[in-house]
Backbone as JSON, one array per atom type, in Angstrom:
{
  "sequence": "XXXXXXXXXXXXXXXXXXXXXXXXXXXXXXXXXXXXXXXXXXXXXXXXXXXXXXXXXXXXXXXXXXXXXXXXXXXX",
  "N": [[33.6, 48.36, -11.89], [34.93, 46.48, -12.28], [34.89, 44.31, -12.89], [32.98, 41.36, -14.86], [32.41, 42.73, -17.03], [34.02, 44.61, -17.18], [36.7, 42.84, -17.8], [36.06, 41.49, -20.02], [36.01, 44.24, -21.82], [38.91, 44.7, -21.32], [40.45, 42.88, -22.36], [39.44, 42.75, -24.94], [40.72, 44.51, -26.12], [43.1, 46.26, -28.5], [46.26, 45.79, -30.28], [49.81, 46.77, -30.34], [52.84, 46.27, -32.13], [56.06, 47.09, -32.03], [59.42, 45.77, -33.44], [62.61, 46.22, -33.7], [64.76, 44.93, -35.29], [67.95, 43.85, -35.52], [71.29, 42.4, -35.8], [72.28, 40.73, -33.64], [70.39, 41.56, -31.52], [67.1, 42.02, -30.81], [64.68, 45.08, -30.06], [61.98, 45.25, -28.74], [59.02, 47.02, -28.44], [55.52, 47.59, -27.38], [52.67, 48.83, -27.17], [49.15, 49.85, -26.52], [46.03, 50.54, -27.75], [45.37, 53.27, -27.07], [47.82, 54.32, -27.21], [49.74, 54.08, -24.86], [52.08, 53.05, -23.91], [53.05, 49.46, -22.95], [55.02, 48.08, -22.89], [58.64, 47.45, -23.25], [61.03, 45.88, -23.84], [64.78, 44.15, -24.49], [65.35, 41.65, -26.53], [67.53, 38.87, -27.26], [68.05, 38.33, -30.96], [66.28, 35.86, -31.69], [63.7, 33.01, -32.48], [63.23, 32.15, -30.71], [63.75, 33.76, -28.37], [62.16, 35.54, -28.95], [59.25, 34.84, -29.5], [58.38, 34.46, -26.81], [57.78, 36.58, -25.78], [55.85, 37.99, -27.05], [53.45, 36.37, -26.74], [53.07, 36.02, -24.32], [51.76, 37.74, -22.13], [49.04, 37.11, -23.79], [48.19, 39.21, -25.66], [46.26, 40.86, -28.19], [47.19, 41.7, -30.93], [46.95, 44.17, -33.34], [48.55, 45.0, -35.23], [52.15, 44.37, -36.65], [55.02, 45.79, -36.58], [58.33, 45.93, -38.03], [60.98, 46.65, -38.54], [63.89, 47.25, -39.92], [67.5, 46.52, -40.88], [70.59, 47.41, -42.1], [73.11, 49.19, -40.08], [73.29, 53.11, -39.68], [76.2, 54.77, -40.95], [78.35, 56.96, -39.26], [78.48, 60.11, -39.96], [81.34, 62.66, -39.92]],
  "CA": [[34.65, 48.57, -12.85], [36.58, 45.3, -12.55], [33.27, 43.2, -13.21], [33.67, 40.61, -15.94], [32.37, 43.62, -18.75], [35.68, 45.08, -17.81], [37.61, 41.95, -18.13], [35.76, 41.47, -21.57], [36.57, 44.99, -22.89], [40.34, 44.51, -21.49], [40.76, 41.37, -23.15], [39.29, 43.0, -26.61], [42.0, 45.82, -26.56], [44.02, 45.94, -29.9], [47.59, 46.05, -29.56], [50.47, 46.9, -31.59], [53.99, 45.71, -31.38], [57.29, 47.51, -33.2], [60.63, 45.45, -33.7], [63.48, 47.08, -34.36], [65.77, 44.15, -35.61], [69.65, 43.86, -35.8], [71.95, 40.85, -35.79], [72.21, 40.36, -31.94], [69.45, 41.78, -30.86], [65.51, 43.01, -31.0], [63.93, 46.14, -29.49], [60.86, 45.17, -28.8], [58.32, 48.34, -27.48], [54.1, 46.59, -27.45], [51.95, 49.62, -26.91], [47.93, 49.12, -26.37], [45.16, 51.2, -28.74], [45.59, 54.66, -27.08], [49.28, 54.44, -27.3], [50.11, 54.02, -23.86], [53.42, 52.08, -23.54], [53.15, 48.55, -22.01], [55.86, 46.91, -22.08], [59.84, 46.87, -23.57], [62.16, 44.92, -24.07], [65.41, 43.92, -25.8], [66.21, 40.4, -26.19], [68.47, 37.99, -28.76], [67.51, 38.29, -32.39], [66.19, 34.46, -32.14], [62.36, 32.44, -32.44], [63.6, 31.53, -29.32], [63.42, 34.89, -27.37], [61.16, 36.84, -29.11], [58.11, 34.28, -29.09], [57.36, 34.41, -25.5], [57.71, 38.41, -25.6], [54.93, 38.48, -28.35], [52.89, 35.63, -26.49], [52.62, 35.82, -22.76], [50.82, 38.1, -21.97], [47.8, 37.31, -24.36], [48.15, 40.19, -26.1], [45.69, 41.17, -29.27], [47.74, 42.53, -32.03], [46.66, 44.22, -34.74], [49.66, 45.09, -35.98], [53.46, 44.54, -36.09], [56.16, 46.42, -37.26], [59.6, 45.88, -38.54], [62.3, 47.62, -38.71], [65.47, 46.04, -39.95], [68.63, 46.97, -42.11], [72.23, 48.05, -41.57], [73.31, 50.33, -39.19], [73.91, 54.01, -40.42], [77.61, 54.74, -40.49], [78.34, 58.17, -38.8], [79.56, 61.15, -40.8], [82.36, 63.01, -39.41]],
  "C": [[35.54, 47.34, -13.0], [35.5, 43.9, -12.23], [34.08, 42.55, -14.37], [33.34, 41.16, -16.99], [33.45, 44.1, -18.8], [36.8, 44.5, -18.11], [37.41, 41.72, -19.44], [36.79, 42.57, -22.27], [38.46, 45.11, -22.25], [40.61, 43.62, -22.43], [41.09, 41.89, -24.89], [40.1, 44.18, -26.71], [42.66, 45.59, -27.68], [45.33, 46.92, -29.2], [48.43, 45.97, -30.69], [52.09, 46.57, -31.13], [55.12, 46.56, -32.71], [58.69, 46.88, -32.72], [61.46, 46.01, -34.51], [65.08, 45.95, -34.11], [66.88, 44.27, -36.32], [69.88, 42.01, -35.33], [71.73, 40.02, -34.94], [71.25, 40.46, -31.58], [68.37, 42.89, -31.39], [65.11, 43.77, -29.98], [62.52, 45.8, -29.54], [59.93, 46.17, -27.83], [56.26, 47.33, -28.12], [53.32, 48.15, -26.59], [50.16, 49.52, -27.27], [46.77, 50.14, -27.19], [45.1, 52.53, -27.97], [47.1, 54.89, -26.97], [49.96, 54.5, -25.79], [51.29, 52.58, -23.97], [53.23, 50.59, -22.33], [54.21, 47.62, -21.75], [57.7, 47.26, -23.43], [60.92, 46.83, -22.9], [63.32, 44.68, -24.74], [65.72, 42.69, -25.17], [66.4, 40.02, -27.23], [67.57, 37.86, -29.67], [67.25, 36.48, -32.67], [64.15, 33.93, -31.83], [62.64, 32.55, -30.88], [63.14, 32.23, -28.28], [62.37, 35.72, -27.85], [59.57, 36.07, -29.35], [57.22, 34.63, -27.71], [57.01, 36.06, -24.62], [56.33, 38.72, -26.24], [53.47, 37.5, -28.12], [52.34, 35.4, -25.25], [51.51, 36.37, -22.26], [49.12, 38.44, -22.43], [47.52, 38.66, -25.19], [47.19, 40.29, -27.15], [46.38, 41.87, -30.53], [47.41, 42.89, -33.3], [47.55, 44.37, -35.84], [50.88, 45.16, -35.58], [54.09, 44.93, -36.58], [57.66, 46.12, -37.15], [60.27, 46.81, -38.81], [64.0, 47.26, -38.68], [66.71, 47.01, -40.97], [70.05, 47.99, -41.4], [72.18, 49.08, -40.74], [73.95, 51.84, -40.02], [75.29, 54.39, -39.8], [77.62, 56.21, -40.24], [78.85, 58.97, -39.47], [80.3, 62.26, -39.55], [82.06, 64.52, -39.32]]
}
């Protein structure tokens, strides 16, 4: 089980990533093709921080999601 066919089909996993961007700061959640949760995060809304979130671990992504826009104001 931990031969190099299972390092292959780890490797070829598809992976999906959802940002949930504000001013300060991104929510970043990276969950792997049966939806199993691998990894978040929140760090500063900059190239800066959210590169090496979206890069380290080699990830495969098939897709990323956004999620941006004002905050809803609370009704009373």
């Amino acid at each position: 089980m931990y031969g190099l066919k299972h390092q292959k089909e780890k490797r070829s996993m598809d992976h999906f990533a959802g940002l949930d961007v504000s001013v300060k700061e991104t929510s970043v959640c990276i969950v792997d093709d049966t939806g199993r949760i691998l990894r978040e995060v929140k760090v500063a809304s900059e190239p800066d921080a959210l590169l090496p979130v979206l890069t380290t671990f080699g990830y495969h992504f098939k897709r990323i999601g956004l999620e941006a826009g004002p905050a809803r104001a609370q009704q009373s």
